[in-house]
GUZA-949979 format. One record per residue: x, y, z of N, C-alpha, C in turn; residue in one letter; residue number from 1. Coordinates in steps of 0.05 Angstrom, whole numbers. Example, Ala and Ser with C-alpha at 12.3 -4.5 7.8 and 13.67 -1.06 7.14 Angstrom:
<vexdos>
- 264;-114;156;246;-90;156;264;-66;156;A;1 $
- 257;-45;142;273;-21;143;258;1;157;S;2 $
</vexdos>
This chain:
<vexdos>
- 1933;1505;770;1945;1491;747;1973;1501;743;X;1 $
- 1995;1478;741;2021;1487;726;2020;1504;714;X;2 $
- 2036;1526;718;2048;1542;681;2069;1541;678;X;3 $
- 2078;1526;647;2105;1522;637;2120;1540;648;X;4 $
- 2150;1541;644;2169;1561;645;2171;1579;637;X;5 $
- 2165;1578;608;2174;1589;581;2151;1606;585;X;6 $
- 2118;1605;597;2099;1626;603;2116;1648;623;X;7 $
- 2128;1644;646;2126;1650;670;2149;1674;667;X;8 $
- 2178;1661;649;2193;1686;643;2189;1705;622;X;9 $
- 2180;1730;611;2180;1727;589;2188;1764;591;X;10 $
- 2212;1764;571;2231;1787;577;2227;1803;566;X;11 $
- 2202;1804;551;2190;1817;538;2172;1838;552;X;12 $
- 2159;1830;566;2147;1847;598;2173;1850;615;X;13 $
- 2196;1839;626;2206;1850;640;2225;1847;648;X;14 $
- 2249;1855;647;2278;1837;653;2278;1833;687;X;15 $
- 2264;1846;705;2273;1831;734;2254;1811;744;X;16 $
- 2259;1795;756;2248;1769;764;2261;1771;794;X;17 $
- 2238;1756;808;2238;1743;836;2246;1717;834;X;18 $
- 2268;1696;850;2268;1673;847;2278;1664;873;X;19 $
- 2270;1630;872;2267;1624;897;2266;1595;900;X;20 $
- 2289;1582;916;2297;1559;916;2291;1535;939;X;21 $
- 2285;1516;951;2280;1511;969;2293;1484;977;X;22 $
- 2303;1473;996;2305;1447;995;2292;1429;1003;X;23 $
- 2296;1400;995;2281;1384;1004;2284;1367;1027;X;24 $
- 2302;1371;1030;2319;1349;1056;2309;1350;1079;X;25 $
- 2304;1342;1101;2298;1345;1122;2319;1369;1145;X;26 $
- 2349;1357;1126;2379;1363;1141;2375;1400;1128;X;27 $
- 2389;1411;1137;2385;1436;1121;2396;1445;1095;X;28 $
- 2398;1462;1085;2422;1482;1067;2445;1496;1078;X;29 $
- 2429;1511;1093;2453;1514;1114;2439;1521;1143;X;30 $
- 2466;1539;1157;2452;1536;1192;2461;1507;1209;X;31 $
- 2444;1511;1225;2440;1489;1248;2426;1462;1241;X;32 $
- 2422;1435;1247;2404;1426;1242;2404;1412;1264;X;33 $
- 2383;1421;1288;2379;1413;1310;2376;1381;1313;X;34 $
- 2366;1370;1286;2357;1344;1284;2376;1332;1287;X;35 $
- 2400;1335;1271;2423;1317;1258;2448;1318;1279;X;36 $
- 2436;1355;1286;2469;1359;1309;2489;1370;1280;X;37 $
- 2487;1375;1260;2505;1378;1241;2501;1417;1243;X;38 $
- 2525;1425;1238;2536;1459;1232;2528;1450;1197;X;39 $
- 2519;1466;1176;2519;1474;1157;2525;1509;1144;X;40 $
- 2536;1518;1166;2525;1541;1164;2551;1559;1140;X;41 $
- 2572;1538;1133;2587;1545;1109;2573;1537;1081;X;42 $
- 2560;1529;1083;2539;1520;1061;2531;1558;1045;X;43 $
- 2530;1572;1066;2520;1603;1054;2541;1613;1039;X;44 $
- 2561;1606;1052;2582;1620;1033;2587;1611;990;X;45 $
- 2575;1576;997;2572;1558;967;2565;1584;961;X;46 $
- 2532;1591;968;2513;1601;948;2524;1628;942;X;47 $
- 2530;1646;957;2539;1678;956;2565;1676;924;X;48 $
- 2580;1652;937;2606;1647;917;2596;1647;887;X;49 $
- 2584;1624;892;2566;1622;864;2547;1644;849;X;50 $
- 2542;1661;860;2524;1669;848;2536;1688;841;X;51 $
- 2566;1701;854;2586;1730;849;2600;1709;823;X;52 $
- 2599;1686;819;2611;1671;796;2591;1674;770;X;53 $
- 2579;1671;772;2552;1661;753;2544;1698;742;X;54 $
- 2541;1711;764;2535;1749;746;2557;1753;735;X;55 $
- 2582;1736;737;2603;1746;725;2608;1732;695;X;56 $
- 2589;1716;695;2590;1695;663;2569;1705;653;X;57 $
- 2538;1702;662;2516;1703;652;2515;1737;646;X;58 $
- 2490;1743;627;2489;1774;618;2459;1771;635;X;59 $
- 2469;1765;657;2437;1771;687;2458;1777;716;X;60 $
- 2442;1795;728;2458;1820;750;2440;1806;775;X;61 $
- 2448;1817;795;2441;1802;821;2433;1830;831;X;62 $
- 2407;1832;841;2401;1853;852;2388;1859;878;X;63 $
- 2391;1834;888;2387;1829;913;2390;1796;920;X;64 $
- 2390;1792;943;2393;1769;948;2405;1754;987;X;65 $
- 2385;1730;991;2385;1732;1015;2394;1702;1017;X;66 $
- 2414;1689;1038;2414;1661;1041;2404;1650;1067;X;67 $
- 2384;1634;1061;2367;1630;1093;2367;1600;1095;X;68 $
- 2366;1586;1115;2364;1560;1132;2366;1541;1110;X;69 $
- 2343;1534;1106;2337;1515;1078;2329;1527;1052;X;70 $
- 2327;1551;1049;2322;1563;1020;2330;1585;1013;X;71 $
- 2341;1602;992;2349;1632;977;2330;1648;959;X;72 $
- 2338;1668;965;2318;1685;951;2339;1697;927;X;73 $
- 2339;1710;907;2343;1720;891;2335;1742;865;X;74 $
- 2348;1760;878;2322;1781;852;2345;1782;831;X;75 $
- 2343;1785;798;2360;1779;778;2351;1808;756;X;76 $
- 2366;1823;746;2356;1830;722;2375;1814;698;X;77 $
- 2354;1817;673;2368;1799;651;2374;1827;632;X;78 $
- 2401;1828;632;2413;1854;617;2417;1848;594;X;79 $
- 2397;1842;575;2391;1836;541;2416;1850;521;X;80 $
- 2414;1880;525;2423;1905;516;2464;1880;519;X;81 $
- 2466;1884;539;2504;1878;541;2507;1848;524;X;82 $
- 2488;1826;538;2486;1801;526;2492;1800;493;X;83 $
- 2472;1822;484;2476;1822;450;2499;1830;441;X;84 $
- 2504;1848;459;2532;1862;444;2555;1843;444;X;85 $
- 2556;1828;463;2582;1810;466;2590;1785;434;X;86 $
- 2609;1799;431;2626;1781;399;2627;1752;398;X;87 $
- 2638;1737;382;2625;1708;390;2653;1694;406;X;88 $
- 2673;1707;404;2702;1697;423;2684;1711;463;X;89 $
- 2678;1729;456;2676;1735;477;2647;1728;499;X;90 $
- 2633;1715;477;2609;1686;489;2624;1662;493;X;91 $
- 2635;1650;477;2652;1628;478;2671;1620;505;X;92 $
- 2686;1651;503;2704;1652;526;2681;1653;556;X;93 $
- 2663;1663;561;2643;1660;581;2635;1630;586;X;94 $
- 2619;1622;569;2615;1592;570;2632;1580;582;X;95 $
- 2655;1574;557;2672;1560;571;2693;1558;597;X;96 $
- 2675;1587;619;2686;1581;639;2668;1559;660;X;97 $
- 2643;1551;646;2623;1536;666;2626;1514;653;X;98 $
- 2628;1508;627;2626;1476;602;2647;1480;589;X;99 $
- 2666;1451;587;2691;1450;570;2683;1464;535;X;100 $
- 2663;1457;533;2650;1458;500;2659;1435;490;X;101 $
- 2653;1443;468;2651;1415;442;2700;1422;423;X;102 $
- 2696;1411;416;2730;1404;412;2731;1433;395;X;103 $
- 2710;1440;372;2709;1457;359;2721;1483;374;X;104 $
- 2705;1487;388;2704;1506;401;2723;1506;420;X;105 $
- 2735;1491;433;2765;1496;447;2786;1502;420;X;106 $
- 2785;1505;402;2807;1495;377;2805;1531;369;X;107 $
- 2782;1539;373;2772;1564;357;2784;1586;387;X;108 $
- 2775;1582;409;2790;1600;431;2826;1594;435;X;109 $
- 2835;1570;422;2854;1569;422;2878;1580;404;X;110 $
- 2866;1591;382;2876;1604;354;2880;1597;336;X;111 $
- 2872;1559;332;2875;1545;313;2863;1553;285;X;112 $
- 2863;1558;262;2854;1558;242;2835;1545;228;X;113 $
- 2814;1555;227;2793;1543;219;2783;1549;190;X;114 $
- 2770;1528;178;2758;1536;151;2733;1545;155;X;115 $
- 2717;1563;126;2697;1576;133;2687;1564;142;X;116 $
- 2663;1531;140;2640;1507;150;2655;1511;180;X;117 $
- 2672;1510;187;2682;1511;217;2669;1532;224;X;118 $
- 2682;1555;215;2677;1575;225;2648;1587;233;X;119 $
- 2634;1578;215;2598;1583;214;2584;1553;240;X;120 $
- 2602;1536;243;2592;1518;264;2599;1535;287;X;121 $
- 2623;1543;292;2632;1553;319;2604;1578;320;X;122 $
- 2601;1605;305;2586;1620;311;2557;1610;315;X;123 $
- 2553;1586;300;2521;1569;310;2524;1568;335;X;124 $
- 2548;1557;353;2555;1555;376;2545;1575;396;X;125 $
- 2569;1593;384;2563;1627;402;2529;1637;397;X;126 $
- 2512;1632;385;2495;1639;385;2471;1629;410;X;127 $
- 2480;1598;404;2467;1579;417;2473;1586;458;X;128 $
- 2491;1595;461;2507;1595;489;2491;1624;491;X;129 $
- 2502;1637;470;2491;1668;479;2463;1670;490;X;130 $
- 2444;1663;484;2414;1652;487;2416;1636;512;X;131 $
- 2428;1626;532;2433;1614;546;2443;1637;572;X;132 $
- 2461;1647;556;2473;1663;580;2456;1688;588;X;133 $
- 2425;1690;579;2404;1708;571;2387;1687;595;X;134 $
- 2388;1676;601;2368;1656;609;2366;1653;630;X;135 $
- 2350;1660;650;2343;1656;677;2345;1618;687;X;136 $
- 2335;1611;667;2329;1579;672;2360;1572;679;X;137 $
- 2373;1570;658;2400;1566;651;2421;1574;678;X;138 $
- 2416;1602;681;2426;1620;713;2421;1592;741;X;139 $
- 2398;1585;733;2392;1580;760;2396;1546;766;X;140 $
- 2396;1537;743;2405;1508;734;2436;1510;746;X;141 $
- 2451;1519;735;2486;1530;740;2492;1528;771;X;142 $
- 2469;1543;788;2472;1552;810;2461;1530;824;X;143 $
- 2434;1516;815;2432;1496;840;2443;1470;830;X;144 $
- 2453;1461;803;2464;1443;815;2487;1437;817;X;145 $
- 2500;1458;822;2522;1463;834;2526;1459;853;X;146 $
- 2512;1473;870;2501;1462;904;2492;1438;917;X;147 $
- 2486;1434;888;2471;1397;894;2494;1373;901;X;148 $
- 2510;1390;875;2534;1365;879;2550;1367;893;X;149 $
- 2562;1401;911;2568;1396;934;2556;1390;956;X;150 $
- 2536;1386;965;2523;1381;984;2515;1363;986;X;151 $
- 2525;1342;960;2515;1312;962;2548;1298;975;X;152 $
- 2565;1306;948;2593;1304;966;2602;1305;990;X;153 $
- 2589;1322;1003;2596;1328;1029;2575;1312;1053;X;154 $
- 2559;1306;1044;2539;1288;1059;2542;1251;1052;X;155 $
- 2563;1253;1031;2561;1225;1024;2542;1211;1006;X;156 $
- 2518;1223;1003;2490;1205;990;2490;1218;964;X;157 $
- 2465;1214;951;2452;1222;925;2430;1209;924;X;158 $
- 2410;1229;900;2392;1236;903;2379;1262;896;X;159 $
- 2361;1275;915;2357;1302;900;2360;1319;928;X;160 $
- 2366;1344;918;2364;1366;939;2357;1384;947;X;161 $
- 2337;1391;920;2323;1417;929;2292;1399;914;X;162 $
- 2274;1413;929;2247;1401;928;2237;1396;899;X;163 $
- 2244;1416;881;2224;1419;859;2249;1437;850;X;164 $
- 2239;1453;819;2251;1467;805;2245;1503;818;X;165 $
- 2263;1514;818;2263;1546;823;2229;1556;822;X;166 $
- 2221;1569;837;2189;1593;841;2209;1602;828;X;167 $
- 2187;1628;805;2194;1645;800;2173;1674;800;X;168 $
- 2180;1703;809;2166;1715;795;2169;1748;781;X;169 $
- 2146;1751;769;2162;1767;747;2146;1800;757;X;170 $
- 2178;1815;756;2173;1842;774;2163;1861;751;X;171 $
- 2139;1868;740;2121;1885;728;2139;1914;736;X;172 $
- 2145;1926;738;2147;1949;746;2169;1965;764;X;173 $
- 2179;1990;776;2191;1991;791;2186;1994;816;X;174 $
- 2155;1992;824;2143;1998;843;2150;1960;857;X;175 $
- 2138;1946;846;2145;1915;841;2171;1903;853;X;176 $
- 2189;1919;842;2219;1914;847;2228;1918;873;X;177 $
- 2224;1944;868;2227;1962;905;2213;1943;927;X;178 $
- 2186;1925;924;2173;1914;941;2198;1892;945;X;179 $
- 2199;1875;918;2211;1858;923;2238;1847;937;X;180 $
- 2251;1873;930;2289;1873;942;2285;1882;966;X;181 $
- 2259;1900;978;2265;1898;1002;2252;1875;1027;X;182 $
- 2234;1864;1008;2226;1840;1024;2252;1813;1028;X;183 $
- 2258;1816;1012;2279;1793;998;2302;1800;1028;X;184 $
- 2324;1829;1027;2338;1838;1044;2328;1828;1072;X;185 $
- 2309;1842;1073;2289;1835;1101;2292;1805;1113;X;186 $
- 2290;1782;1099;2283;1761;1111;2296;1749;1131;X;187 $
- 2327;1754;1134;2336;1741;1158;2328;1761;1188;X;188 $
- 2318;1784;1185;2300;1795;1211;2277;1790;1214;X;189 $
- 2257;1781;1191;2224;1779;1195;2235;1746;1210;X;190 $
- 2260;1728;1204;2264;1709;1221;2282;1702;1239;X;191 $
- 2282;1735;1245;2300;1733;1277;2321;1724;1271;X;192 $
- 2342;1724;1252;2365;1717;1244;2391;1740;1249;X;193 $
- 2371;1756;1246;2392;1787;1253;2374;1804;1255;X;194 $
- 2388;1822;1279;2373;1856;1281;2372;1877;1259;X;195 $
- 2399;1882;1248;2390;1894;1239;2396;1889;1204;X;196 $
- 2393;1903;1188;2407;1896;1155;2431;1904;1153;X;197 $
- 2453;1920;1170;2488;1913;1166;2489;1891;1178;X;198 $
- 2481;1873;1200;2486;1850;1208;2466;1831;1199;X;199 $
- 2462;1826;1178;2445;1803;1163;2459;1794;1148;X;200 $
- 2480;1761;1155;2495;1759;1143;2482;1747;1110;X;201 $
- 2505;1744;1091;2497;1735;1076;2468;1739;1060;X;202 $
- 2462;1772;1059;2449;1785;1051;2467;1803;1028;X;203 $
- 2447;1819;1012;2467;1838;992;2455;1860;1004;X;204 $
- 2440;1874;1034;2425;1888;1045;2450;1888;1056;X;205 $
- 2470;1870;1065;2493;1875;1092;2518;1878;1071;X;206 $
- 2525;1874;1045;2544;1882;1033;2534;1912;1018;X;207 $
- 2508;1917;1015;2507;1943;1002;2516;1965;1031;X;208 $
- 2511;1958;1054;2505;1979;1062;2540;1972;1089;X;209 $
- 2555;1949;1089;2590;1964;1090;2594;1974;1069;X;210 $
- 2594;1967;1045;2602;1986;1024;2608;2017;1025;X;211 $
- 2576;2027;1041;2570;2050;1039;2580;2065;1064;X;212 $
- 2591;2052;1079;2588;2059;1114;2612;2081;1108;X;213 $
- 2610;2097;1124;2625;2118;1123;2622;2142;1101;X;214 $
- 2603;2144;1095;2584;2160;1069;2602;2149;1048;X;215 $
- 2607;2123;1035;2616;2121;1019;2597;2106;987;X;216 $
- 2581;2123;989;2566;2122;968;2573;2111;944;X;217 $
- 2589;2121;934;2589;2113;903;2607;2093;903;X;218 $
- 2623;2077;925;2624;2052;922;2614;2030;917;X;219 $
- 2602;2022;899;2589;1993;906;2592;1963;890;X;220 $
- 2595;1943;903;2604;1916;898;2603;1918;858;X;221 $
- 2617;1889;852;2622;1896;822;2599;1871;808;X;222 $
- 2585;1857;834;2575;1837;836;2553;1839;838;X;223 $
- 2540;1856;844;2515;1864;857;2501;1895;831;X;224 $
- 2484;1892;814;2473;1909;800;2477;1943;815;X;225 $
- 2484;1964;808;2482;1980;832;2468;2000;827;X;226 $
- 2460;2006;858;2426;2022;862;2449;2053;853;X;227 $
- 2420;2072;839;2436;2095;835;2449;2114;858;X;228 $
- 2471;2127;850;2475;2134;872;2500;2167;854;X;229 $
- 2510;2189;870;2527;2203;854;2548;2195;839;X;230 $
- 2553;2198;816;2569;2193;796;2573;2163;782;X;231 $
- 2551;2146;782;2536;2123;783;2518;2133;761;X;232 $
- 2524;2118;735;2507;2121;708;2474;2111;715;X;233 $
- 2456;2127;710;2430;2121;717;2413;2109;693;X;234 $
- 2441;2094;682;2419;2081;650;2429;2048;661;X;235 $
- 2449;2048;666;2452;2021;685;2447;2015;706;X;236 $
- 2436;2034;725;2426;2030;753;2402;2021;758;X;237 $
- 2390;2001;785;2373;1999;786;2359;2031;800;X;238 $
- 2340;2046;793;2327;2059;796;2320;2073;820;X;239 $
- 2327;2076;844;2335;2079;868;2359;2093;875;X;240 $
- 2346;2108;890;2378;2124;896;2391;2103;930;X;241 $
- 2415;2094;933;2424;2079;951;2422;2089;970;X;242 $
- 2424;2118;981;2410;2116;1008;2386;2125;1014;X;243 $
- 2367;2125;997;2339;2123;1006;2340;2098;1004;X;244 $
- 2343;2079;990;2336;2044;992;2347;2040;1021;X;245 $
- 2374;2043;1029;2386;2032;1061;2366;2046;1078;X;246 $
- 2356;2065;1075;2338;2088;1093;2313;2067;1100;X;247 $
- 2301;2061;1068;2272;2054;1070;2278;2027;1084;X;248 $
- 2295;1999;1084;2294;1977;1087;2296;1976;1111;X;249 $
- 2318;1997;1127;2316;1995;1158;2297;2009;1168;X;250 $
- 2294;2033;1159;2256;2030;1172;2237;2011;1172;X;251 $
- 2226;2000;1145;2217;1975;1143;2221;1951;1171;X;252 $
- 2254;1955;1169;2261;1928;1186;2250;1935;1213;X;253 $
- 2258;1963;1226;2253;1961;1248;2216;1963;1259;X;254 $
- 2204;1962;1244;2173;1955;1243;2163;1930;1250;X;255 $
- 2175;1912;1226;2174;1894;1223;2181;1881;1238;X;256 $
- 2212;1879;1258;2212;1863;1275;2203;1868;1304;X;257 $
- 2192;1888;1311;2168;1896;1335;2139;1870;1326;X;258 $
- 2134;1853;1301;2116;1843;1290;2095;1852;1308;X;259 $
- 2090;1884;1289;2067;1894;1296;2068;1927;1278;X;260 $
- 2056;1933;1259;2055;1966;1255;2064;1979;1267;X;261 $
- 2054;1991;1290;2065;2012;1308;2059;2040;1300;X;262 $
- 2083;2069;1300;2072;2092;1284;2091;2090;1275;X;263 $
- 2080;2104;1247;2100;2104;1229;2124;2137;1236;X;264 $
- 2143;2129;1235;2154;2159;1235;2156;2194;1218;X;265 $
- 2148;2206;1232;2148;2236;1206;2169;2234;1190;X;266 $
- 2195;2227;1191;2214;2219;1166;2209;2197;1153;X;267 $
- 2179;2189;1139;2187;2169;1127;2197;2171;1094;X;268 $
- 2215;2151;1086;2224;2150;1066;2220;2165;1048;X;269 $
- 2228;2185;1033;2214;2200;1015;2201;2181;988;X;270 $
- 2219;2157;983;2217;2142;958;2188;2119;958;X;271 $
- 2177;2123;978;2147;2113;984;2133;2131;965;X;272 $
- 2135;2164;976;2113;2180;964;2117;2183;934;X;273 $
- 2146;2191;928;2154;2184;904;2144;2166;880;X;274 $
- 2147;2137;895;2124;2109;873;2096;2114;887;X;275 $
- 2086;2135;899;2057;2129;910;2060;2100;918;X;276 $
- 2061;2093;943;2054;2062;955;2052;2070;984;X;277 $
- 2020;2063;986;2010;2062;1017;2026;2058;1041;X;278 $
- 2033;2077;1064;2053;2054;1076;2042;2033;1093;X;279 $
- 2019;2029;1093;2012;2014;1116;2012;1988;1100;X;280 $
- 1997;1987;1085;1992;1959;1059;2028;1950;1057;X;281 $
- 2048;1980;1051;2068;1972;1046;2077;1948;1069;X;282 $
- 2072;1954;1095;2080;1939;1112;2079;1914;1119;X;283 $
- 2038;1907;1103;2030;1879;1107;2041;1862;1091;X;284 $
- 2059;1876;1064;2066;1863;1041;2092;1848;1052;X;285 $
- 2101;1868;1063;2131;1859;1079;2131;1836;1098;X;286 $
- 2114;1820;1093;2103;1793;1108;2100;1773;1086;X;287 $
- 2096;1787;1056;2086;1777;1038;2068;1751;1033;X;288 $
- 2059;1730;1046;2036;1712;1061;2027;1709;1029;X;289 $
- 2043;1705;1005;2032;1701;987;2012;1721;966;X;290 $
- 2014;1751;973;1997;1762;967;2000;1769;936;X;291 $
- 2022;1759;933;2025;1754;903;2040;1736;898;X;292 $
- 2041;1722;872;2049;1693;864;2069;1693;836;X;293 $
- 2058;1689;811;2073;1692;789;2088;1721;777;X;294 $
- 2073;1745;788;2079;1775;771;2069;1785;795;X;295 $
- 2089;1809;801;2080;1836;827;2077;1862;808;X;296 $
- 2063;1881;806;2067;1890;796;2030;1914;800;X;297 $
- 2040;1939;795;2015;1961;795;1990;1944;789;X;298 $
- 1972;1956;792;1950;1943;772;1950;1941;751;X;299 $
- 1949;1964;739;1952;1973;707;1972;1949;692;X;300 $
- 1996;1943;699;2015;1926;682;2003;1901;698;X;301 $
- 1982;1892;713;1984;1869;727;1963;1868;692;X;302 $
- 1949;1882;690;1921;1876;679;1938;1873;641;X;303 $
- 1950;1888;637;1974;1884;611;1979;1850;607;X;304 $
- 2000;1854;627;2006;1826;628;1987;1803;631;X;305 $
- 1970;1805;645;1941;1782;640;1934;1783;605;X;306 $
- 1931;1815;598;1917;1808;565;1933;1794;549;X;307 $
- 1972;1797;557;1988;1792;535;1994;1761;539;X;308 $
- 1989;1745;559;1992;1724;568;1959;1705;558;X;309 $
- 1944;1711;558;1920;1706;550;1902;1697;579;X;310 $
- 1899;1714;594;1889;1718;620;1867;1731;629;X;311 $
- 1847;1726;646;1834;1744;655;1836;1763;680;X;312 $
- 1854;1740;692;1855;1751;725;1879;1733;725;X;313 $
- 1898;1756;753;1919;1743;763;1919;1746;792;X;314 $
- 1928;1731;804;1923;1722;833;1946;1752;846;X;315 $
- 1937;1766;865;1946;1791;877;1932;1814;864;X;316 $
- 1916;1817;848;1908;1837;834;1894;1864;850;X;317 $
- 1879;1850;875;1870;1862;896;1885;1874;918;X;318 $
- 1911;1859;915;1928;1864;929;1941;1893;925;X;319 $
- 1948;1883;895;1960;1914;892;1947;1935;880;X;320 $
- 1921;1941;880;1899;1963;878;1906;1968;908;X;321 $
- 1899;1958;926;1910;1972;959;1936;1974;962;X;322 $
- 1963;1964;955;1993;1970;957;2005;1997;941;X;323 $
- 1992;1998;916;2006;2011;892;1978;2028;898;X;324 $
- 1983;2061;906;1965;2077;896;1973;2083;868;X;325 $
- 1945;2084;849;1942;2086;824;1941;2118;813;X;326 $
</vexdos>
């Protein structure tokens, strides 16, 4: 059965989310399309553009993210905490770099003088946008059909272009997260797209880690949420130190693309033992075959989130009693 939207995000359990786009066309998103004979493969650059556009309006961070053939992956946190703080010129001014706004509201960023009833419409305004710029839905609305309308432009037709509305799902935990960004990174090698994750283009696995090349750690993109790392505030970081994450993902990768286990190495990742997570389970997950659907997450918060949702059972639950040692 469907579950609304409004069930599926709820920021209340957890600001990071999995999301995931697909198209419908036969022709691609981007790449090759052996069918048509058509190059698409500037089509990756739309999405990367857009989305270093969109973390830069919305109060939601990009924390991974992969652009593949006909569909993108995207992992998001929704940063509540900065969103609130922002004044109502300085929501206004956001918005109105994606929507002209209403006349009001160009009159009010412009310095015109307003009476109080103005003044209390414009802040209805800022309120209304602010809630918006909080919004995953909203994020991802911005982003595909943006894409839609270039990609219709450029193909000539109209119509629709991506199959259905955004999968989404919701990362319980940091054990959850870690699964997620490195599956996400991963995908242009689990499909033979690249060897390794510095050459996976159009990955944030191949911009985190030039960033870093040359032990340059505490550089990292202004676009991309950043993993902790030295002199890198650990109240805004995602939770990870950056070179155990580059450490763990190319181990991961090079597993994974042998598509087969193999042995695992005596250096493995320290940040496995760290979240307690199996490595072997870790590995089948890295295939992910669906083994979770709406929420990833420990048991314990899988079983939370079922009571607070009004649930009994959620589909992966078994999954991650064997992924997540408890």
């Amino acid at each position: 059965m469907t579950t609304a939207r409004k069930n599926l995000i709820d920021t209340t359990s957890t600001p990071y989310y999995h999301c995931m786009a697909r198209c419908v066309r036969r022709a691609f998103l981007c790449g090759e399309d052996t069918f048509s004979g058509k190059n698409y493969e500037h089509r990756r650059e739309w999405v990367v553009d857009r989305l270093k556009a969109l973390s830069g309006v919305f109060a939601i961070e990009v924390c991974a993210y992969a652009v593949m053939s006909n569909h993108y992956h995207v992992v998001v946190f929704i940063n509540r905490e900065s969103g609130e703080s922002w004044d109502t010129k300085t929501v206004l001014q956001r918005w109105t770099r994606l929507f002209t706004g209403p006349l009001l509201v160009q009159r009010f960023l412009s310095g015109v003088s307003l009476d109080k009833a103005e003044l209390l419409r414009v802040e209805e305004f800022a309120e209304e946008y602010r809630s918006r710029l909080l919004d995953i839905s909203w994020f991802m609305r911005c982003l595909n059909e943006h894409l839609a309308r270039e990609a219709n432009k450029e193909d000539g037709c109209k119509g629709r272009f991506w199959e259905g509305r955004y999968k989404s799902q919701a990362l319980l935990d940091e054990a959850a997260l870690l699964t997620c960004m490195a599956y996400v990174d991963l995908n242009p090698i689990r499909a033979k797209m690249a060897r390794t994750p510095e050459t996976s283009d159009y990955t944030s696995i191949k911009e985190r880690a030039t960033k870093a090349s040359g032990g340059r750690l505490r550089k990292q993109h202004a676009h991309l949420k950043p993993l902790r790392s030295q002199g890198q505030n650990p109240e805004t970081a995602i939770p990870f130190a950056l070179s155990s994450y580059l450490e763990l993902v190319d181990w991961t990768g090079r597993i994974v693309r042998q598509d087969k286990r193999g042995s695992i190495p005596e250096n493995l990742p320290s940040i496995l033992d760290r979240l307690k997570i199996d490595p072997d389970e870790w590995l089948k997950t890295m295939s992910w075959n669906n083994r979770f659907r709406r929420v990833v997450g420990r048991l314990g918060a899988l079983k939370a989130y079922a009571k607070q949702s009004g649930k009994r059972w959620l589909h992966g639950m078994c999954c991650s009693q064997s992924l997540y040692l408890q």
